[in-house]
C-alpha positions in Angstrom: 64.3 51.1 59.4 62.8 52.6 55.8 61.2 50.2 54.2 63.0 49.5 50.7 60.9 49.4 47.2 59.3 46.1 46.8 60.4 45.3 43.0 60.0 41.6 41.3 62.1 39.6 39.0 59.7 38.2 37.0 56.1 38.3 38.3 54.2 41.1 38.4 51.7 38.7 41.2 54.8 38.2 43.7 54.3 42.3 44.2 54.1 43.1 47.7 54.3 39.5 48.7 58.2 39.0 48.9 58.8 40.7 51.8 56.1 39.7 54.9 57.0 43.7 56.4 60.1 45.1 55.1 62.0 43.8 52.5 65.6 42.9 53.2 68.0 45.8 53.1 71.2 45.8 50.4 73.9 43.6 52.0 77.7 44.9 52.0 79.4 43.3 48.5 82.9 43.0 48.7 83.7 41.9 45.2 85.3 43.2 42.2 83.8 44.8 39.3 84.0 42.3 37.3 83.1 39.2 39.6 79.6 41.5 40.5 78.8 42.3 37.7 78.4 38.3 36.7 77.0 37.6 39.9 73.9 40.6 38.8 73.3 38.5 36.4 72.5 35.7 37.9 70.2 37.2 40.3 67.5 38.2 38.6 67.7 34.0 37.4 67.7 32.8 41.4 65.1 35.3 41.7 62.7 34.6 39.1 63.0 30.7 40.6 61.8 31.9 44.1 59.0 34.3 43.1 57.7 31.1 40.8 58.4 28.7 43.7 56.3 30.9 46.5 53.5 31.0 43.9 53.5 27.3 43.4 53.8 26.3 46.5 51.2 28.2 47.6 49.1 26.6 44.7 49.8 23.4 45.7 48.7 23.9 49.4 45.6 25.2 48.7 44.8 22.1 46.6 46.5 19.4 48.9 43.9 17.4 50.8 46.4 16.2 53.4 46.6 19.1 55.9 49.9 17.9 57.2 51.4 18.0 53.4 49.7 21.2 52.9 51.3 22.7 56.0 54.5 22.0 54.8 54.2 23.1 51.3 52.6 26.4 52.5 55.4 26.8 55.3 58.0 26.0 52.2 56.0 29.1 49.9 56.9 31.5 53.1 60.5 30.4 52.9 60.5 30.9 49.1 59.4 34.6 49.8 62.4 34.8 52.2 65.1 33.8 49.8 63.0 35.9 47.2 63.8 38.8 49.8 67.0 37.9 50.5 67.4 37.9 46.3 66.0 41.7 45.9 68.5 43.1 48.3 71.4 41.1 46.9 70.4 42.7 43.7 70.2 46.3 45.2 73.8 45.9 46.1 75.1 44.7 42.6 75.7 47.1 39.4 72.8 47.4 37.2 73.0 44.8 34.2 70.8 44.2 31.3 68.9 40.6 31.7 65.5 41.5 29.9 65.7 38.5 27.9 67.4 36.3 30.4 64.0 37.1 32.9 61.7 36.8 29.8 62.9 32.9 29.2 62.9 32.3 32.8 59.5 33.4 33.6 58.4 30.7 30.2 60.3 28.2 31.9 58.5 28.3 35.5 55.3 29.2 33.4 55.9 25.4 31.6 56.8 23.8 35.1 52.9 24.4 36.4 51.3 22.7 33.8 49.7 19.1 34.3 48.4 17.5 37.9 50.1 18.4 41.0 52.1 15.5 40.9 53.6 16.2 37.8 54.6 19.6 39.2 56.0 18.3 42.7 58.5 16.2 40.3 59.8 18.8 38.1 59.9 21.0 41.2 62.2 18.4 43.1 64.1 18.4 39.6 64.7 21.6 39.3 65.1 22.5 42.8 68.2 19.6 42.8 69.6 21.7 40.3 69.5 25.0 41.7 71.1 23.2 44.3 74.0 22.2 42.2 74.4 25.7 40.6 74.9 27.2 44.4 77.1 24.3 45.0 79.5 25.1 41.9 79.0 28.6 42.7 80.4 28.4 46.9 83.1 25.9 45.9 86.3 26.7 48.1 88.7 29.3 46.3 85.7 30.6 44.1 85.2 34.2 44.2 81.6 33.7 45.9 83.1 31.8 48.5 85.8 34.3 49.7 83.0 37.4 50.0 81.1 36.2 53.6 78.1 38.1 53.3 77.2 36.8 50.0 78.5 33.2 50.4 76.5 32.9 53.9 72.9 34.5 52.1 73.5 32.0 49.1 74.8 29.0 51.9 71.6 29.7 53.8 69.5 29.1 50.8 70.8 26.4 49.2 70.7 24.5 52.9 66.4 25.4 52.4 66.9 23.9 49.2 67.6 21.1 49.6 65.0 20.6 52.2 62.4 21.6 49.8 63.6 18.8 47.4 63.4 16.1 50.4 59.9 17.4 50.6 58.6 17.6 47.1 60.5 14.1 46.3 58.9 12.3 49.7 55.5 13.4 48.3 55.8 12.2 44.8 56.6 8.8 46.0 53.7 8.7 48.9 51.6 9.1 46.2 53.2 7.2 42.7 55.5 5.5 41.3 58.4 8.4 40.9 59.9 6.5 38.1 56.8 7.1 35.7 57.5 10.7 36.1 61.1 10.8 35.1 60.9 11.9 32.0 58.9 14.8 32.5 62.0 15.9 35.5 64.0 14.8 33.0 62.7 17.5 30.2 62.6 20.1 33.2 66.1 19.7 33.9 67.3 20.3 30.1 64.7 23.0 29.9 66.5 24.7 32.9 70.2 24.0 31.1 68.6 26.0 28.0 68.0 29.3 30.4 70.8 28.9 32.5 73.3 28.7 29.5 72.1 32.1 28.8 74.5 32.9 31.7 77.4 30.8 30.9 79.4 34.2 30.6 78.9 35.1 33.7 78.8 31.5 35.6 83.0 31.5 33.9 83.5 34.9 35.3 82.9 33.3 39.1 84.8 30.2 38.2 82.1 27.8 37.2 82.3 25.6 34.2 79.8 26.1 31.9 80.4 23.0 29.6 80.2 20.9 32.9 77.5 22.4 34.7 75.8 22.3 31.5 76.1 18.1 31.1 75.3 17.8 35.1 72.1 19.7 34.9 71.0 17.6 31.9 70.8 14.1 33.4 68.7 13.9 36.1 70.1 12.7 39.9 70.3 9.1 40.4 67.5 7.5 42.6 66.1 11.3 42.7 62.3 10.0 42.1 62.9 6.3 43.2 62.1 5.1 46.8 
């Protein structure tokens, strides 16, 4: 097998770390022009989420006393640099698009997520890893034009199923170690901060049969019982 170009999305320190050997190859894309061309715009979005999410995670092991929660949250960084993989040769198969200032606003976001103690990071993380859940939901729905190409509905399927594991995770921590609810409001701001990059793609989320003004009012409230045991 060549070994394809490691590239990033967003951060210039997720270089060579994406792929553990060889990056995942370009996967066969059986869409139409149009549908592809939204869906290369959404990548480089995913993909900025799992280069930041590999980075914190790894972060967050390193400082975690607990050596069973710091397993976890390293094995979780590994599987963020698999999706990140999966992400770049996605991307290779999909027509060239220009999202320079869609990745610039992204990379602030996650930038903004890090700040404060490690708790306060876990939350926003299980926030905004709910949501990225949601957004692969909408995006697989039955009849949607994601759903009816295999190969990318099984690559996106497989990572929203890790997902929503690595919420389960982040949330179960949080409330081992606080009281979730006096964190709400900073998942809270997290979420709308997400709605404010992801609306940058609301073209594109029409063009494969999302709703933008919906998607837009889910992301903003946070999940029900998300940080409350």
């Amino acid at each position: 097998m060549i070994p394809q170009e490691k590239t990033t999305f967003c951060f210039s320190a997720a270089q060579g770390a994406a792929c553990a050997s060889v990056c995942a190859g370009p996967i066969p894309v059986r869409l139409g022009d149009r549908h592809a061309e939204a869906l290369a715009l959404l990548v480089p979005l995913l993909g900025c989420g799992e280069e930041a999410a590999a980075m914190a995670f790894d972060g967050l092991a390193a400082r975690d006393a607990d050596p069973a929660a710091a397993a976890a949250l390293g094995a979780i960084a590994g599987e963020e640099r698999v999706h990140d993989s999966l992400l770049q040769g996605l991307a290779r198969s999909l027509p060239p698009v220009a999202a320079a200032a869609l990745r610039r606003q992204a990379r602030r976001f996650h930038i903004d997520l890090g700040r404060g103690s490690a708790l306060a990071h876990l939350a926003r993380i299980a926030a905004i890893d709910a949501g990225v859940c949601l957004i692969l939901s909408r995006l697989l729905r039955p009849g949607s034009p994601l759903a009816g190409d295999r190969a990318v509905a099984d690559m996106l399927a497989r990572i929203r199923l890790d997902e929503t594991r690595h919420v389960r995770l982040s949330r179960s921590l949080v409330l081992a170690r606080a009281d979730g609810r006096s964190l709400e409001d900073l998942a809270l701001a997290a979420r709308h901060a997400l709605v404010s990059v992801v609306m940058l793609a609301a073209d594109a989320l029409e063009d494969l049969a999302v709703d933008p003004a919906r998607i837009e009012a889910d992301l903003g409230a946070l999940p029900g019982g998300l940080l409350r045991a």
